[in-house]
N, C-alpha and C positions, 0 to 999 in steps of 0.2 A: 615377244612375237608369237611361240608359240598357244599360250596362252588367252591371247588376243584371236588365234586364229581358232583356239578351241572355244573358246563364250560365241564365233560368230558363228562354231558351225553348229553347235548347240539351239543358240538362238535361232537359225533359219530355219533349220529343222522340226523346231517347236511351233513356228509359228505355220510353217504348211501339217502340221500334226494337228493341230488347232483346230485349221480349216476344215479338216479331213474327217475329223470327228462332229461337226458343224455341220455342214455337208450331209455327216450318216444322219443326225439329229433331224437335221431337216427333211430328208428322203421319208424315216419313220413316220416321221408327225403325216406325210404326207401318203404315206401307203407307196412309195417310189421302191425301187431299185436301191437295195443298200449297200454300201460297201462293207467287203468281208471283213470279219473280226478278225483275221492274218492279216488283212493289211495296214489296219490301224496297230494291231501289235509290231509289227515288221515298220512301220515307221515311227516306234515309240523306239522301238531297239536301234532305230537309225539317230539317235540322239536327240529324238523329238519327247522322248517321257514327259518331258516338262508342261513341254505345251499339251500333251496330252493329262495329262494331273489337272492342269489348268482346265481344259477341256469340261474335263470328269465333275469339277467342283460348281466349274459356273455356268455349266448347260446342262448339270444334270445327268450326262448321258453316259452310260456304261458303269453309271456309278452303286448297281444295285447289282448286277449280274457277279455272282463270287465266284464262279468259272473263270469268267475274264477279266476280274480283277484279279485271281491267283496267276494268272498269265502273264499280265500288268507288269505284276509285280517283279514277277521272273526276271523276264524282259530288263525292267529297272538293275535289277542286283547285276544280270548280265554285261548290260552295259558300263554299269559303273564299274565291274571287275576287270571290264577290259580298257578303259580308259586307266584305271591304275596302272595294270599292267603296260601300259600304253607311255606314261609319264614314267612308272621305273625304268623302262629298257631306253628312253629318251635320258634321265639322269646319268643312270649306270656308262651312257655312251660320250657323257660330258655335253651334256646339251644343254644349252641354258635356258631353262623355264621360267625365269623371271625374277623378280625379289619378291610374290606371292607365294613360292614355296621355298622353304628353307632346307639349304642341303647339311647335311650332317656334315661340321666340322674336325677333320683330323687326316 
């Protein structure tokens, strides 16, 4: 359950991160109004990285700037530290994560 409920927030998130970086792509091409590089960071750290990687690979966009790909990447390590963090204090509490993570027997 919980796990099901972390791939759907993962996945939603990615996929309006997706959009988001879509959206900037298309503004640039077009000389618009772009949305800030905090806010695509700020919804990659909301568990959109994915979609945002995704993004990066197959629109090309954001994917040459080494500023904010070291930001990126930040972001990424951050989130994923806190979802560990997140799944140990959920073990440690006796919560059941599923049969995808194995609990140390003893």
């Amino acid at each position: 359950m919980i796990l099901a409920a972390l791939l759907a927030v993962y996945g939603t998130a990615s996929v309006i991160c997706f959009f988001a970086y879509a959206i900037d792509k298309s503004a640039a091409r077009k000389g618009r109004r772009r949305t800030p590089e905090r806010t695509l960071l700020l919804l990659g750290l909301a568990c959109g990285w994915p979609g945002g990687l995704l993004a990066q690979q197959w629109l090309r966009h954001k994917s040459i700037k080494t500023s904010f790909r070291l930001k990126f990447w930040a972001t990424v390590a951050l989130n994923l530290a806190l979802l560990a963090a997140l799944l140990w204090c959920l073990q440690a509490a006796g919560v059941s994560l599923g049969h995808f993570i194995l609990r140390p027997q003893g």
